[in-house]
Structure formats: structure tokens, C-alpha cells
N, C-alpha and C positions, 0 to 999 in steps of 0.2 A: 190423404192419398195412401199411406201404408195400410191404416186401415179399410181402403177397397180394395186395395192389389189381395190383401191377406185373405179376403171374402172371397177372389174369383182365382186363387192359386187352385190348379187340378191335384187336388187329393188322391184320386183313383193312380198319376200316374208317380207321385210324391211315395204313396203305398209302396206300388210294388218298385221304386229305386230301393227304397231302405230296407224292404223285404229281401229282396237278391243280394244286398251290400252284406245284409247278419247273415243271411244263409250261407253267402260264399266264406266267409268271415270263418265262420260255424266247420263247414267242409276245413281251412286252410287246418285249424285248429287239432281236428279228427287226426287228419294226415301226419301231422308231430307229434302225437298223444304216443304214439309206437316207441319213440327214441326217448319219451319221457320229458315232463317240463320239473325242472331243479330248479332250487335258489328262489329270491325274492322276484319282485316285480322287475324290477329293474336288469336282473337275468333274463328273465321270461321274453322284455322287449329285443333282447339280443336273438331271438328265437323266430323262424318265417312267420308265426302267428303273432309274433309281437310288434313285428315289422310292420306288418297288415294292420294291425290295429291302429299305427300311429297315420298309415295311409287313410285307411280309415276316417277317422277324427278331422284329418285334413283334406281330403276328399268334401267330405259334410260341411267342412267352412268355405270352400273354395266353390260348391255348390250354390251355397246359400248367397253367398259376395256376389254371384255371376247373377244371382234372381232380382240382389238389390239394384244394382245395375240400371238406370234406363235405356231402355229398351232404344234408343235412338242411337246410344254409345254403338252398338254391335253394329247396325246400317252404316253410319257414319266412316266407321273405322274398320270396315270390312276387308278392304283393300290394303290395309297397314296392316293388319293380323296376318292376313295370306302372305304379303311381303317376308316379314317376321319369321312365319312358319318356314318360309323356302330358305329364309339365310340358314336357320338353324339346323335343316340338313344336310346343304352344304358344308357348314362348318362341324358336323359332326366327322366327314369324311377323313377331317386334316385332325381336327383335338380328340373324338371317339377313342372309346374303349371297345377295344374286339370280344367280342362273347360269341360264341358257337361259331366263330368264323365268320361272323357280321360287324362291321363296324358303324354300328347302329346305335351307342351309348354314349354320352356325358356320365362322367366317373367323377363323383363329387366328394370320395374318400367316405372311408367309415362304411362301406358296402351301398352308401347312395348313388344311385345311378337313376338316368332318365332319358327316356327314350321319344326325339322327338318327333318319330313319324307318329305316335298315337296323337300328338298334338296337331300334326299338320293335319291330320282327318277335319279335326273342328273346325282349321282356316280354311280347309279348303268347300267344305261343307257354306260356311259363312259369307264366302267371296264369290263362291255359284249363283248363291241365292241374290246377292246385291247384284251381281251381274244380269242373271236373268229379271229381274225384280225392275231393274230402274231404266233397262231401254225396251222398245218395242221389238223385242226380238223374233223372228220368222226361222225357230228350228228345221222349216225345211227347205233355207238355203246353206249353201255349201258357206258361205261363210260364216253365219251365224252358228253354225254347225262348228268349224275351226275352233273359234274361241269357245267355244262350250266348252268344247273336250281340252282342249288347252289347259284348264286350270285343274283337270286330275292327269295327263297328259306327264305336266312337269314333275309332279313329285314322285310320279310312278319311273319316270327316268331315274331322279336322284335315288330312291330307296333300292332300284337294281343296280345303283353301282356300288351301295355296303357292301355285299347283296343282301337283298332282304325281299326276295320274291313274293312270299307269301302276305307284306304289308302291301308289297302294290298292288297286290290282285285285290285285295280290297276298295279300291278307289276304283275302278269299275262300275262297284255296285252302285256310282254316282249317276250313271247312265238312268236307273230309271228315275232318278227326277225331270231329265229332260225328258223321256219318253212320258213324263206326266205332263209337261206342258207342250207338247206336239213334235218330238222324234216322232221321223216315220218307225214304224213297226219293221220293214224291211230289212233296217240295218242291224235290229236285234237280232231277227232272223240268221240274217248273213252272216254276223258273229259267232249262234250260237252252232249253226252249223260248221262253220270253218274252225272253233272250237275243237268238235264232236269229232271231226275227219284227222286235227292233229291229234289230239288223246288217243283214239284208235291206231294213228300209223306211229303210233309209239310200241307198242308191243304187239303192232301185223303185219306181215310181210309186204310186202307192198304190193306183190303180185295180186294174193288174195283180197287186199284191199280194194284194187284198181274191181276186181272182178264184182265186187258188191258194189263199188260206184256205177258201174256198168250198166250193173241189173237196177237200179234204183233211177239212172237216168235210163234205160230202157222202159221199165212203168210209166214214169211219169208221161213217156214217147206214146204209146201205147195207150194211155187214157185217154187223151184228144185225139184218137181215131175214128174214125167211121166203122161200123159193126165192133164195138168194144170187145162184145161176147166172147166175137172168134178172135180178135187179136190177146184178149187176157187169157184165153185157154192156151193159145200159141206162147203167152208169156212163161205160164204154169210148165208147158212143158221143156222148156229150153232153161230155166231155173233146174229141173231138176235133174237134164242133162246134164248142165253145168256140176252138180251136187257128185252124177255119178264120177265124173269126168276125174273131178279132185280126187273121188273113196281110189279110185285108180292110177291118182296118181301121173296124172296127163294136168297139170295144171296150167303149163303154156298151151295147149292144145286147149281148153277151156278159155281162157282170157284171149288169144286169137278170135274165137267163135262170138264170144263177149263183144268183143269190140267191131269187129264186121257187120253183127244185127247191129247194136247201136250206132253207129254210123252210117250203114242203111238205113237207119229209121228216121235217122236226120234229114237225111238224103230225101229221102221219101217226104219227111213232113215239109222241108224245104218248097217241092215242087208241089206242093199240095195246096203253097200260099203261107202253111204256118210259119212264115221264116223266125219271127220274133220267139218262136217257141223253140223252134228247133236251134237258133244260134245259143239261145241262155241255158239250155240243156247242154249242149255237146261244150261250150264255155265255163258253167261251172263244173262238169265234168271234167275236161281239162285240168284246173284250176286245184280241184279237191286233189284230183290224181297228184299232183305236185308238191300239194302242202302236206300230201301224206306220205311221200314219198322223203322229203324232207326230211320229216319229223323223224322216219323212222332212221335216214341216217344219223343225223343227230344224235339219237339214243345208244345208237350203237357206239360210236364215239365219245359215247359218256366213260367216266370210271368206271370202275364196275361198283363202287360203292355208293356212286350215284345214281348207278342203273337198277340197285337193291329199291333204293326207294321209290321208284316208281312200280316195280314187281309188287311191292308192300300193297300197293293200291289196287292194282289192275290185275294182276296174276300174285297174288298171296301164297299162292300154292308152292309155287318156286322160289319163294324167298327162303334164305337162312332163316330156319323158325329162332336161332339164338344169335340172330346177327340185326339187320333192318326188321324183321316184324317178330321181333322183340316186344318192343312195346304195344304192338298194334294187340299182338296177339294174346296178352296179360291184361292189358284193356276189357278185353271182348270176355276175359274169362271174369276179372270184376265184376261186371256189369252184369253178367251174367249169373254169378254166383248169388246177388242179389235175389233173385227171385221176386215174389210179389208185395212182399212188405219191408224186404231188407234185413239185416244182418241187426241193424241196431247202431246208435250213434256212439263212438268210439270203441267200434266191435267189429268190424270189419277186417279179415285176416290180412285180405290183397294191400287195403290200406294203411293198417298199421306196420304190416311186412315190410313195406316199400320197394314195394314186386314190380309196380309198376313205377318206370324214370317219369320225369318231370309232372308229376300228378298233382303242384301244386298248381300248377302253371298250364300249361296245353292240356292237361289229361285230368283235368278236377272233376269233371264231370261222373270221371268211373267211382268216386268218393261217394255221389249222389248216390250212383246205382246200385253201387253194394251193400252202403251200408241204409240207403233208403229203400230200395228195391223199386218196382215198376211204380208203385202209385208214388213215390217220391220225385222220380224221373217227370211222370205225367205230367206233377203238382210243378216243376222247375218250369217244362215248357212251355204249360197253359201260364206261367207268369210272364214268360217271356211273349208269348205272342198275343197277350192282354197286352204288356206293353206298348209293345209293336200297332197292335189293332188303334190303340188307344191314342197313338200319335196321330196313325193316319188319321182319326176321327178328328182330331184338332183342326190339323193342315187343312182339312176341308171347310172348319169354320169361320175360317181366317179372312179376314176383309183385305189382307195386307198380300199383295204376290211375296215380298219376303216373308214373312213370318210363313206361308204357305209352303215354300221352298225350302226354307231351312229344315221344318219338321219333317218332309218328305227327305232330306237330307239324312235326318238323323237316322229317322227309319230304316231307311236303306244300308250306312253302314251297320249298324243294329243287326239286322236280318244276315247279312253276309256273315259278320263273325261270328254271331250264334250256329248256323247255320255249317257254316264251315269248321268250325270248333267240335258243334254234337258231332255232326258226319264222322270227323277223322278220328274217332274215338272209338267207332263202330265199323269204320274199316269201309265208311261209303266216300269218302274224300279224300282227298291226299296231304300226309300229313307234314302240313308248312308254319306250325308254328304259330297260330294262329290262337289269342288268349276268348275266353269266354267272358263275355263284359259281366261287370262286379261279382264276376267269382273268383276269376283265375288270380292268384298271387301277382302284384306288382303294382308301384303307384303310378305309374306312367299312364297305363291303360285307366284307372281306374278314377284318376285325378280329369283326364282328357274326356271322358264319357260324361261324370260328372258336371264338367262346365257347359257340355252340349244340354244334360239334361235341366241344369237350373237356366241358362238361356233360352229354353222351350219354353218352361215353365214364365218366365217372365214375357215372353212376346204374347202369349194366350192370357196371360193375365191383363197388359194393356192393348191386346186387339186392337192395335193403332193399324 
């Protein structure tokens, strides 16, 4: 039996884990080379590169233990693992170690510490998949629907009450596995828009907000018309009234006008028979108008050294270049200064300087870019989304609805943390803290990836 599991272990996805594990390894390494590594071996481990290494090592065995494993242990026990994971949060809130103002750690002395939301990812990833896997479930009833989202639902509650926002916006990304076995598409929609309407009434007035909701449900109005032609040229020109309206400084006097067509329009589609169109327009319109109107008071009510980091993201322009985009902006110049082939390994000025904060951890990535430059950058992505590709190629081979589900599991948080790590590095995400799997410094993350990735490996190997 060992010897068939050994014959049908994916190689191609075994490669590029061990690949990204040296190269991250390799970057943590760079990064300390600046302060200089003293003394014997045994120094050296007291060092974040030595630390890494011992993760490292043990990562690989905890890997390999999770492959040995039958494949029927993880089905089995699916619901005891998620159990497991949720106490562990809980009970981090009361025993936890505070770091950055999260109390998101078990403190095991000696600088060990562990973080058990990267582990809750894998029960929760695990308990989806037996969930969806072992009943007949119909994603597009409202119940079926409940307990879906139920089991990333709960942990996303307990990690905002460390806080730890940026691990629960993670468990999100669980949503498209159900959208793989039949969420309607609507409610992705309706997320990603309601989304879209808060981020923006975070740094737009709400006036001017309401006035583009306006014109956006007025188009929509205006497309299911009779003679399009003339009601889109009529759109064209009350858009650009509205345009001049604002350069002058008549902004109420515009969102008046705004909102009278659009509710004439309603009005109008109303008696035309379109009701179903004309109520879900003037209702999400409504609806946007409030969630953004929200948001922006909210923001306003923030600290103001809370309100920097969202400027960092959305209006960089206005930030303390030596306060909140700090580090965005040292980042950007790393990465930059890279150029097309890179600085060279252990030659990198940004990173040996240590110009840029947390660059073993959230920010390694600028390591890549400087001192690899673009085709090193290139070389990181195309491994990461080989990986990625390579999962999904699995999950579709899979005879089993779990093994199917889990891999699409992995994928997904996979893709969000890569995703969200490169972005906020480059100034296109916000930045929450969020580690780049087997690069960024830390065993929590790297130990939890790990086990997902030898547990793939073992259900594709016995395709049960």
C-alpha cells in the first residue's frame, strides 16, 4: 500500500510546496544578513532565520505525518477537528498573548507562540467539505444556505472579538466553494456590490456618493426603455449637467435633480408594467444609499490613527508619508528599486537597511522584488498560481464530493492570502496583516498550510 500511495503522490504540487518553503526560507535569511549572523549554530537558531528553519523542519514532518494518515481519519473526524479549532479560539481570548493589540496568541515561553486562527482555516476548510460532502444538500435553499455559511460564520465572529479582522476576512474566501457546488451567483453579486458601495462611502461624502448611485440606477432605468437611443442621449446629458452642477458647486441642487429623474423613472417604469424592475432599482438604490452613508459615518468616528489606515489604501495621498504609509510607501520603493533582474541575493539596500517594518512577516515579498527584481517577482507568482491551478486540476479529478471540496477549500484560502498579502505590498489592498503562505516568517501559518497541503496530497493519492 505504501508503495502505491508513493507512485500516485502529486509531485508537480509536492515541488512547488518545498520550492516556496526554500525560497521563503532563503528571503527570511536575506532580511537578517543586514544585522549580521554571530556565533555558532546554536546562536544562529536564536536568530528569525533560525527560528524559521526549526519551523521549517517541522512543518516537513507534520506535512509528511498528515500524508501518512488515512485518508478516512480526516472524513471521519471532521467535525471533532472544527469542534477543536473553535474551543481554541475561544480559549485564546481568556489565556492569549496580546501582540499588536490582538489577542490572538498562545505564549509557550522562550519566544514560542501560536496562533490558532491559521489552524482554524484547516477545520474549518475540513468540516465544509464533510458537511457539504455527506448530505444532499440544495445550496439554493435558505436553509442549506444557513449552515453553509455557519461554519465560517462562527470563527469570523470569535477572531473579531481578539480583533483580528484581517484573519476573518479570510474565511470569506470559503464562499466560492459553495458557489462551486451551486450558490446562486446573485448573492456573490449582491456582496460584491454592497462591498464596493461600503469601501467607497468610506472616504466619499455621501452626498456625492448618493449622486452616482443615482445616475447608476438611473442607466440601469433608462436601458429597459423604449427608444433607448433618445432616452441614453437624455442620460448623457443630465450626467453632464450633474458634472457641471458639482465644478460649480451647486451639489444639493444636483442630487435634488438626481433624485427627482430617478424616481420619475421609477415612476414611469412602474406604469409601464416594469414594476419588478422598477422596485429593485429604486430598493437597491435605497439600500446602497444607507450602507454608504453608514460607512462614511463610521469612518469619521474612527481615531484618526485609524482613519490613516484606511487613507494608506484609498487616498495615499493624504496620508502621513512618515506616519501610516510608512511602510506602504518603502515597500513600493523596494520593489521598485528592484528593477528587471534585482539587486542580487543578500544585496538588497531596502532590505538589509531594514527600511521597510515587518518585512519578515506581512511585507516579504518586497525581499523578492528587490533583491530578485521583476523576473523573480514573475517566477514567485507563476509558482503560486501553478499551485493554485494545480489544486483545482485535482478537485475536478476526484470521485469523492469531499476530497473535491476540500481541495477547492484549500485553494480558495490559498488564493485570498496570496492575493491579499502581494496587493498590500503594492498599495492595491489594505493593509491587514495578512502572512504570504510559506514565505512570511512564523510557524503558525506555515505549520497550518502545511497540514492542508499533505492532507490534499493524501486524498488524491487514495481517490476514495
Amino acid at each position: 500500500m505504501a508503495s502505491r500511495n508513493k507512485q500516485q503522490i502529486d509531485w508537480i504540487i509536492l515541488s512547488i510546496y518545498l520550492a516556496l518553503v526554500f525560497i521563503g526560507w532563503a528571503m527570511i535569511y536575506t532580511v537578517g544578513y543586514g544585522k549580521g549572523y554571530e556565533g555558532n549554530f546554536f546562536e544562529f537558531l536564536k536568530n528569525p532565520a533560525g527560528k524559521q528553519l526549526i519551523w521549517v523542519m517541522m512543518a516537513s514532518i507534520v506535512m509528511f505525518g498528515a500524508y501518512l494518515i488515512d485518508s478516512k481519519f480526516w472524513r471521519t473526524f471532521a467535525n471533532i477537528i472544527y469542534i477543536a479549532c473553535m474551543l481554541l479560539l475561544v480559549l485564546v481570548l481568556f489565556l492569549g498573548k496580546n501582540i499588536n493589540g490582538a489577542t490572538a496568541w498562545f505564549d509557550f515561553g522562550g519566544g514560542v507562540t501560536l496562533q490558532p486562527s491559521e489552524f482554524a482555516k484547516f477545520g474549518t476548510i475540513i468540516a465544509l467539505a464533510s458537511y457539504l460532502g455527506a448530505y444532499a444538500n440544495n445550496l439554493r435553499s435558505f436553509k442549506s444556505q444557513l449552515y453553509a455559511y455557519s461554519f465560517f460564520l462562527v470563527p469570523m465572529v470569535l477572531l473579531l472579538l481578539q480583533p483580528d479582522a484581517g484573519s476573518a476576512l479570510v474565511f470569506l474566501s470559503l464562499q466560492f466553494v459553495l458557489f462551486r457546488e451551486g450558490l446562486p451567483g446573485i448573492i456573490l453579486a449582491v456582496e460584491v456590490f454592497a462591498g464596493a458601495v461600503l469601501v467607497a462611502g468610506l472616504v466619499t461624502p455621501p452626498v456625492q456618493l448618493i449622486m452616482v448611485l443615482a445616475a447608476i440606477g438611473v442607466l440601469f432605468l433608462v436601458w429597459n426603455t423604449e427608444k433607448r437611443p433618445y432616452w441614453l442621449s437624455a442620460f448623457v446629458i443630465f450626467v453632464t449637467a450633474g458634472v457641471i452642477g458639482v465644478q460649480y458647486d451647486q451639489p444639493m441642487i444636483v442630487l435634488a435633480g438626481a433624485l427627482c429623474i430617478l424616481f420619475g423613472l421609477g415612476i414611469y417604469q412602474w406604469l409601464k408594467k416594469n414594476r419588478q424592475l422598477s422596485t429593485l432599482v429604486l430598493g437597491v438604490f435605497i439600500i446602497a444609499s444607507a450602507l454608504g452613508s453608514v460607512a462614511n459615518m463610521g469612518y469619521n468616528s474612527l481615531p484618526r490613527h485609524q482613519q490613516e489606515r484606511i487613507l494608506v489604501w484609498l487616498k495615499p495621498a493624504e496620508a502621513d508619508p512618515q506616519g501610516a504609509a510608512y511602510n506602504l510607501n518603502h515597500s513600493k520603493m523596494a520593489i521598485a528599486s528592484g528593477g528587471l533582474t534585482g539587486k542580487g541575493f543578500l544585496e538588497g539596500t531596502f532590505t538589509q537597511g531594514n527600511f521597510v517594518p515587518e518585512q519578515t512577516t506581512d511585507f516579504i515579498f518586497c525581499a523578492v522584488g528587490e533583491e530578485q527584481g521583476f523576473i523573480g517577482v514573475i517566477f514567485i507568482i507563476t509558482l503560486y498560481i501553478g499551485l493554485m491551478a494545480r489544486i483545482i486540476f485535482l478537485a475536478e479529478r476526484q470521485r469523492s464530493d469531499f476530497n473535491r471540496l476540500y481541495a477547492y477549500g484549500v485553494a480558495s484560502i490559498l488564493f485570498v492570502h496570496f492575493f491579499i498579502n502581494v496587493g498590500m505590498t503594492m498599495g492595491l489592498m489594505p493593509i491587514i496583516g495578512i502572512p504570504l503562505p510559506f514565505l512570511s516568517k512564523g510557524g503558525s501559518s506555515l505549520l497550518a498550510f502545511s497540514i492542508m497541503i499533505g492532507v490534499l496530497l493524501k486524498l488524491d493519492a487514495e481517490k476514495n
